[in-house]
C-alpha positions in Angstrom: 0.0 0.0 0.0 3.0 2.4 0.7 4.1 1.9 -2.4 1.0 2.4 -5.0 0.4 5.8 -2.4 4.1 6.8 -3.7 3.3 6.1 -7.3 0.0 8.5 -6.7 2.1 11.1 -5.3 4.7 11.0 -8.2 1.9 11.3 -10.5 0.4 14.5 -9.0 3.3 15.6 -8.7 4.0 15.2 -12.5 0.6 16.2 -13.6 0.4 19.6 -11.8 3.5 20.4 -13.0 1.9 20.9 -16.5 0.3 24.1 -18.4 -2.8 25.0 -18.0 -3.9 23.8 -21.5 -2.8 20.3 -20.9 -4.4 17.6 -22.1 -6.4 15.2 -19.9 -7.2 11.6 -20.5 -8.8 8.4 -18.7 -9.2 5.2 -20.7 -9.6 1.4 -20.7 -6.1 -0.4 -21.7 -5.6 -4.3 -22.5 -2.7 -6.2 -23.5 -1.6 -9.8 -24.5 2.3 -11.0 -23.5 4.8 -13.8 -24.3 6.4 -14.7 -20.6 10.1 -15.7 -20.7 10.9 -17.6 -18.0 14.9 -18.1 -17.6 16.1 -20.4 -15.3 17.7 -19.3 -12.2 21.0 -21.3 -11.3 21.4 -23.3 -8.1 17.3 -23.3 -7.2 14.8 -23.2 -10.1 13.2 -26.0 -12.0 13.1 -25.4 -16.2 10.0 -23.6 -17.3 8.2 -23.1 -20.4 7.4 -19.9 -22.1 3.5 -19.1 -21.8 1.0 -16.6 -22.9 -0.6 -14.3 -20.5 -2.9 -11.3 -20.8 -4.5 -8.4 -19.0 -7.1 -5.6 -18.3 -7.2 -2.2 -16.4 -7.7 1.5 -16.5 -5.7 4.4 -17.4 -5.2 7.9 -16.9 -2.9 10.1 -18.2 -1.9 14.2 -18.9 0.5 16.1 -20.8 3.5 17.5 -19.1 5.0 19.6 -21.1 5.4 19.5 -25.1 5.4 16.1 -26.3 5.7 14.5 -23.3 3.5 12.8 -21.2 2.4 10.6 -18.0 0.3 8.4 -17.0 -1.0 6.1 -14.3 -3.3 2.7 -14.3 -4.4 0.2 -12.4 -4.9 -3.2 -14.4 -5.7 -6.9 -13.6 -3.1 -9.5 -15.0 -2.8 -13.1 -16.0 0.2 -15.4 -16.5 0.7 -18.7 -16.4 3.5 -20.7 -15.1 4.6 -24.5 -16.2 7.4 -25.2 -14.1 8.7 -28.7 -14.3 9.3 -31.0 -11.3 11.3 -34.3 -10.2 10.6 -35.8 -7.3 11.9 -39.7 -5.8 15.0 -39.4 -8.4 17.8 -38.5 -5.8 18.5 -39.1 -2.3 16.3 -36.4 -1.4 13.6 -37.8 -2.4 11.2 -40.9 -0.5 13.6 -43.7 0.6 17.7 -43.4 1.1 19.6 -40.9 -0.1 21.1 -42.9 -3.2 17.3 -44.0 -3.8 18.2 -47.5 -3.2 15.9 -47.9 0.0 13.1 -50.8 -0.7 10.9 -47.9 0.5 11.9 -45.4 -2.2 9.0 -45.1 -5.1 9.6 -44.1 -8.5 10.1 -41.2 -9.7 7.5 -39.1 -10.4 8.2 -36.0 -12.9 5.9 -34.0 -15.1 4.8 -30.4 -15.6 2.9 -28.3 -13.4 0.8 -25.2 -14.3 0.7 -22.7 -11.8 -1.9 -19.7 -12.8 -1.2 -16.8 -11.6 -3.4 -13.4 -10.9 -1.5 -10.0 -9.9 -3.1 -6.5 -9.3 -0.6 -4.2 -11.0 -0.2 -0.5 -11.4 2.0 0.7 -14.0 3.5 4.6 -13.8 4.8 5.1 -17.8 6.1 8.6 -19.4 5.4 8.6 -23.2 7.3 10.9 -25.2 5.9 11.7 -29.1 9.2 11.3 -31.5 7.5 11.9 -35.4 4.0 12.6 -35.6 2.2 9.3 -34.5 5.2 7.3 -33.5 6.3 7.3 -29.5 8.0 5.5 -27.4 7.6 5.1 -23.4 9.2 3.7 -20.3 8.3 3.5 -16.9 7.9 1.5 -13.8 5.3 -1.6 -12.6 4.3 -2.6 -9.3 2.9 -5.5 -8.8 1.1 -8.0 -6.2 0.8 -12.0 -6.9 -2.5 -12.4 -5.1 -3.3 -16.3 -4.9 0.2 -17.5 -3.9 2.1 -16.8 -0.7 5.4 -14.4 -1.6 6.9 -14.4 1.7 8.7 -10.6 2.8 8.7 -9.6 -0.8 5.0 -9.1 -1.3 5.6 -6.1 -4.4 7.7 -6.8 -7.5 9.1 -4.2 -9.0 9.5 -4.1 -13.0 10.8 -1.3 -15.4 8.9 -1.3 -19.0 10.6 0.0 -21.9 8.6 0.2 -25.3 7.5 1.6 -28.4 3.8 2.4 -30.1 1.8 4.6 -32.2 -1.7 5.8 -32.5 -4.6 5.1 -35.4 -7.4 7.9 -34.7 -8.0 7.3 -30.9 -6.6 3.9 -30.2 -3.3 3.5 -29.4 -0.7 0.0 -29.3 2.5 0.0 -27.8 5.0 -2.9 -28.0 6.7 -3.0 -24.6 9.5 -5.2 -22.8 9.3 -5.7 -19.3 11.8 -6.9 -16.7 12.0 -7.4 -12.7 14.8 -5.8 -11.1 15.4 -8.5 -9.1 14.5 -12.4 -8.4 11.0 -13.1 -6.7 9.2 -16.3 -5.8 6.0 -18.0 -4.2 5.3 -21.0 -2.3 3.8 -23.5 -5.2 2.4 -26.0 -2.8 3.7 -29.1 -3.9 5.3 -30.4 -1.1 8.4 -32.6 -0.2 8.7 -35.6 1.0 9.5 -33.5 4.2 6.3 -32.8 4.2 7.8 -29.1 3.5 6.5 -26.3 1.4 8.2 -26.0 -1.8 8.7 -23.0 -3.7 9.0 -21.1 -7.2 12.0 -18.9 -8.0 11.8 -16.7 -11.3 12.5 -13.2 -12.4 9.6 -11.2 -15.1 10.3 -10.8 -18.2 7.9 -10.8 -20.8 7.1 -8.9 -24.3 4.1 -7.1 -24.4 1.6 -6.1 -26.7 -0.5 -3.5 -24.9 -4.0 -1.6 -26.6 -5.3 1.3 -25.0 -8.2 3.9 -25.6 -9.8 7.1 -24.4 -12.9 7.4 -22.8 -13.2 10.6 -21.9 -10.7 13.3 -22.9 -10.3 17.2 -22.1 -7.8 19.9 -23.3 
């Protein structure tokens, strides 16, 4: 909560720093995105690339010239397929070499974790020639059905470029965490232990966005 009140404060902050003829704008904004999960040395399973998508609300005001801000609040989805071994070393059931008469076999496979986040993006868009911009910003971001531990906000930076036809507007984006996050996936050990997810967001992004309302 600390942190979306800061992003509202830099926003203000932004906004009433423009002219008095500035142009206002709230909208509706959607996107689609690939999701490139690396794998993390030392303590993260392979995962596949997926698809994930999203839906929020915008709003955004001239600063000064071509250059602009803006602030949303969106709803997105990504899934996760994260593979997993379990029974095939010594820590899995039975001995430690997996020799033990009470060690099954191994079981491996894929899992699909879905996963739902509340994010609000801060972007500043910057008009280059005519209909052409490009924009960068910063995300937060809350993984709402998993447990995250201490780290309960990623924190992304965006990077991208878009244009406009009439009103609507695309952007092709690339976003990235600053750091490595993770979530307790509930598939336990045979510890009985909590296991957990280890990844860092990056993803391409195809975002849509258009104006509901508008004033200069």
């Amino acid at each position: 909560m600390k942190q979306f009140l800061l992003l509202v404060v830099v926003f203000y902050f932004l906004c009433s720093s423009a002219f008095a003829q500035s142009k206002t704008e709230f909208g509706v904004t959607t996107e689609g995105s690939l999701l490139i999960f690396g794998d993390i040395p030392h303590y993260s399973q392979p995962k596949k690339n997926t698809l994930g998508a999203g839906i929020g609300v915008y709003a955004s005001r001239n600063i000064a010239g071509k250059l602009s801000a803006d602030l949303g609040v969106m709803y997105r989805f990504k899934q996760m397929k994260e593979f997993y071994d379990i029974g095939s070393t010594g820590y899995g059931y039975g001995g430690y070499d997996g020799s033990s008469p009470y060690s099954p076999e191994t079981v491996q496979g894929w899992k699909t974790f879905p996963l739902h986040y509340v994010v609000v993006p801060v972007h500043l868009q910057y008009l280059v020639y005519k209909n052409i911009f490009v924009r960068g910003g910063i995300e937060a971001s809350w993984l709402t059905n998993y447990d995250t531990g201490k780290d309960k906000t990623e924190w992304n930076w965006t990077l991208g470029l878009g244009s406009q036809y009439h009103k609507l507007k695309w952007s092709v984006n690339y976003i990235r965490g600053f750091k490595d996050v993770g979530f307790a996936n509930n598939l336990f050990t045979v510890y009985g232990m909590r296991s957990a997810t280890a990844y860092r967001n990056n993803m391409l992004q195809l975002s849509l966005s258009y104006p509901l309302w508008q004033k200069k």
